[in-house]
C-alpha positions in Angstrom: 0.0 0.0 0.0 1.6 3.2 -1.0 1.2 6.2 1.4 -0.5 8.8 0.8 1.1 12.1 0.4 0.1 15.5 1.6 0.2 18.2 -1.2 1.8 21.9 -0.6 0.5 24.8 -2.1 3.3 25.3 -3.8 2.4 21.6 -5.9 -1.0 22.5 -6.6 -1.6 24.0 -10.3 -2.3 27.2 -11.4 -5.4 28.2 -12.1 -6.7 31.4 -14.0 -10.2 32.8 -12.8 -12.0 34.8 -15.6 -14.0 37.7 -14.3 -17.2 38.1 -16.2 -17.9 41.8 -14.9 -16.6 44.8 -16.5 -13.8 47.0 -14.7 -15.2 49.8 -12.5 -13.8 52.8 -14.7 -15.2 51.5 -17.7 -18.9 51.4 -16.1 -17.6 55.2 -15.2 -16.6 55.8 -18.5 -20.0 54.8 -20.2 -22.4 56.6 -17.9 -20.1 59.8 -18.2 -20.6 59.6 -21.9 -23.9 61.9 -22.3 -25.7 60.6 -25.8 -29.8 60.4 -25.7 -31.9 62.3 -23.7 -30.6 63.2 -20.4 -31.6 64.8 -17.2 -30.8 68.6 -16.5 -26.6 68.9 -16.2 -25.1 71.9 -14.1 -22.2 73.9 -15.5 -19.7 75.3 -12.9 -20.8 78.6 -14.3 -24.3 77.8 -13.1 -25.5 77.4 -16.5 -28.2 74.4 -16.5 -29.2 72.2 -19.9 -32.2 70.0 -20.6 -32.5 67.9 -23.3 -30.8 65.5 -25.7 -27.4 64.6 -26.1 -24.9 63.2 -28.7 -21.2 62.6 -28.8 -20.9 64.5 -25.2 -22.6 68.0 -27.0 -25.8 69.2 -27.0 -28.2 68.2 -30.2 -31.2 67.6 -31.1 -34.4 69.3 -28.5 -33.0 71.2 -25.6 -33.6 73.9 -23.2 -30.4 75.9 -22.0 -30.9 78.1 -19.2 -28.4 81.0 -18.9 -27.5 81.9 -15.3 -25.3 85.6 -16.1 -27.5 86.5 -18.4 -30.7 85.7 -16.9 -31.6 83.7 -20.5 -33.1 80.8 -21.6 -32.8 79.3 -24.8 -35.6 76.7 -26.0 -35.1 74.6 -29.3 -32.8 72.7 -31.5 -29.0 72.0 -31.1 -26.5 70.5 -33.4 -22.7 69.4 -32.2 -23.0 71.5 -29.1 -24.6 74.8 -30.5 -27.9 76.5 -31.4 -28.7 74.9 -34.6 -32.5 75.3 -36.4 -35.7 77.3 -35.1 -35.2 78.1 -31.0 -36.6 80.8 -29.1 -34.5 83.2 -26.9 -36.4 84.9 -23.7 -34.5 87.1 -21.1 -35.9 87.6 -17.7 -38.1 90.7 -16.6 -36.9 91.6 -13.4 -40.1 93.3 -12.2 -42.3 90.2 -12.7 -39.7 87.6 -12.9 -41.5 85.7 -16.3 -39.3 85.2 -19.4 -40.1 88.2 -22.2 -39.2 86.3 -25.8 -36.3 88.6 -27.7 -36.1 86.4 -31.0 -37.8 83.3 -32.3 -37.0 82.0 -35.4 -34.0 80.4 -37.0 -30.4 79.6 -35.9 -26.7 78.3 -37.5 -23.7 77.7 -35.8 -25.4 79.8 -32.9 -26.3 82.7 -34.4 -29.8 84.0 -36.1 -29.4 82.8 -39.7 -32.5 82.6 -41.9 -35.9 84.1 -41.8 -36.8 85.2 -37.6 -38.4 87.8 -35.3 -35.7 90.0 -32.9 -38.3 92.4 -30.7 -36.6 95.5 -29.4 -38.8 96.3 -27.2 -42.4 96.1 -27.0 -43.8 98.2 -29.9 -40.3 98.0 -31.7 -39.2 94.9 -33.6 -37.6 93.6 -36.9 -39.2 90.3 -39.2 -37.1 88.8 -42.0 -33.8 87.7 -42.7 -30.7 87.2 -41.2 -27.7 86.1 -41.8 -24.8 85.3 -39.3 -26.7 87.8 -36.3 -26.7 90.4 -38.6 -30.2 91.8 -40.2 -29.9 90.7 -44.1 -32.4 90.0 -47.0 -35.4 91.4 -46.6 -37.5 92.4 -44.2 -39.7 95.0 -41.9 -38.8 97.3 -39.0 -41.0 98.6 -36.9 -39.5 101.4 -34.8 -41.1 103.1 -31.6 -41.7 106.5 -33.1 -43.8 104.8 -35.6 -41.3 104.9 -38.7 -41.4 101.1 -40.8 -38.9 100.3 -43.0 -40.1 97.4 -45.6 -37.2 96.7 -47.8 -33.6 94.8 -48.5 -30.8 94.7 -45.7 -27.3 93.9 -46.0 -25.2 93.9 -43.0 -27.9 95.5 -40.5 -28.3 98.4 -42.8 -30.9 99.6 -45.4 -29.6 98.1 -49.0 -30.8 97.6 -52.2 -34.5 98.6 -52.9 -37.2 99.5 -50.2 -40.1 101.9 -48.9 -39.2 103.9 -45.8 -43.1 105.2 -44.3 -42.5 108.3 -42.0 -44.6 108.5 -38.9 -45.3 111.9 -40.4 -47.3 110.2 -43.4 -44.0 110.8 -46.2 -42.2 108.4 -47.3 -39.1 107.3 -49.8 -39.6 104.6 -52.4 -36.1 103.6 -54.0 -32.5 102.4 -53.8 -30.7 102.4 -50.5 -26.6 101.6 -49.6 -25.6 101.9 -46.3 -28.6 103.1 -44.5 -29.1 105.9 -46.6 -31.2 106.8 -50.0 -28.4 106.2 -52.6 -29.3 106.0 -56.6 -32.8 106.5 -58.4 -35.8 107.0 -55.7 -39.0 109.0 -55.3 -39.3 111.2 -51.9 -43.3 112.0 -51.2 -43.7 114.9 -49.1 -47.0 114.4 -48.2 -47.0 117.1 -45.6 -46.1 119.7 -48.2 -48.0 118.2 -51.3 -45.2 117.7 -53.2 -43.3 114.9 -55.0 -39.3 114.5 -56.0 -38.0 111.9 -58.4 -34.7 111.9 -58.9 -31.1 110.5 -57.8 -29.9 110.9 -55.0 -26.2 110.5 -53.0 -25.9 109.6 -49.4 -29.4 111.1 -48.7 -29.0 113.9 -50.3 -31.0 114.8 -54.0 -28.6 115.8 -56.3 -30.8 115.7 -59.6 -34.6 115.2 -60.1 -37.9 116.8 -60.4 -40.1 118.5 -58.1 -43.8 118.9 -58.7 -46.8 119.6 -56.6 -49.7 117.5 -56.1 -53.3 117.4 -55.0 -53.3 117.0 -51.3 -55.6 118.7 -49.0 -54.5 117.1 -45.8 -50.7 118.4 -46.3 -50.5 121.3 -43.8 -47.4 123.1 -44.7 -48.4 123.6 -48.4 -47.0 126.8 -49.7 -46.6 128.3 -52.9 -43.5 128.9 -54.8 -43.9 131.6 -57.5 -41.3 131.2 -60.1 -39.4 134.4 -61.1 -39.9 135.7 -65.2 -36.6 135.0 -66.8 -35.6 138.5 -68.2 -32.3 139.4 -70.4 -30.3 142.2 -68.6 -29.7 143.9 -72.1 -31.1 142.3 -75.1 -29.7 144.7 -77.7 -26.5 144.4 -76.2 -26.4 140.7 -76.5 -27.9 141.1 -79.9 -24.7 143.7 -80.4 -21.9 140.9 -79.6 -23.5 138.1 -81.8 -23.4 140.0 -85.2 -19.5 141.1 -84.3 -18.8 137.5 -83.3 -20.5 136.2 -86.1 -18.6 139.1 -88.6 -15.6 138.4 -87.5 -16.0 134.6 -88.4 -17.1 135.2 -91.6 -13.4 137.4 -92.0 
């Protein structure tokens, strides 16, 4: 009978255990990797956002909420910034309730395409815009009742467009600038009158002027046009026969 021998640790085999769970950091890793719809993240800054995620940025439906500034932002993002039709509100700080300052389209975070900005609360601009600047066309409406209905280029009046007075005149024509530049009619309704012409940085440098039918202007007057007279008509008569004479020689 052979004896039986007691085995040491060091004469058993090796064995290696496989670990079915992932590692701790990779579990980290995932859920720190923001893609889907998420619940409201907090910025160091304060800033809060609500809304879908891809990549670890901000797109698809979201509301931003900016602390500073007292904002909120309400619409589509794209890789992180405001991208399609969103709404931008600031805080009233009398009432506390969000007043809406543009609604309409965005690109690469700024208004691009057709929106509304409002001023204030009787003055605001409809139309076009391209990269946060007013461009295209569109219609102001400003506080002292003047509306602008026309082309913009670079937050100016540009190309063709009617500019109504609150005082019932208004300019039909070409604008560069901001100001009445090329062919355009002026209507002085006030005065019951009417120039066509051209004009150069808002000044009329060659047209016509003619009066119209207008009983409501209240500062008609009339402008009586001098008789053209020769200072000395036998004089002049004089010079042309020696001028002539001497050509003839």
């Amino acid at each position: 009978m052979v004896p039986l021998r007691r085995l040491r640790p060091a004469d058993m085999p090796l064995l290696k255990t496989i670990r079915s769970a992932e590692p701790p950091w990779r579990v980290w890793d995932r859920k720190a990797q923001k893609s889907g719809l998420r619940n409201t993240v907090y910025s160091v800054n304060g800033d809060e956002y609500t809304g879908e995620w891809m990549n670890n940025l901000r797109h698809g439906k979201g509301s931003y909420l900016y602390k500073k500034a007292n904002a909120i932002y309400q619409g589509d993002w794209k890789n992180g910034k405001r991208n399609g039709y969103g709404t931008y509100a600031v805080k009233a700080p009398s009432t506390g309730t969000y007043i809406r300052v543009y609604a309409g389209n965005w690109v690469n975070d700024k208004k691009h395409g057709y929106g509304t900005y409002y001023y204030s609360d009787v003055e605001y601009y409809e139309g076009g815009w391209d990269c946060g600047k007013r461009s295209g066309w569109g219609k102001m409406i400003y506080a002292n009742g003047d509306i602008y209905d026309g082309e913009w280029h670079n937050d100016k009046y540009c190309g063709q467009g009617i500019l109504f007075s609150a005082n019932k005149n208004r300019y039909e024509g070409s604008w560069k600038d901001g100001r009445k530049h090329g062919a355009g009619t002026f209507y002085y309704l006030d005065k019951g009158r009417i120039y066509d012409g051209y004009w150069v940085k808002d000044i009329p440098k060659c047209g016509t002027m003619e009066d119209i039918d207008c009983t409501e202007a209240p500062n008609t007057k009339k402008f009586l046009i001098p008789e053209v007279k020769v200072a000395d008509p036998k004089k002049i008569c004089q010079e042309a026969r020696r001028a002539l004479l001497q050509k003839r020689k």
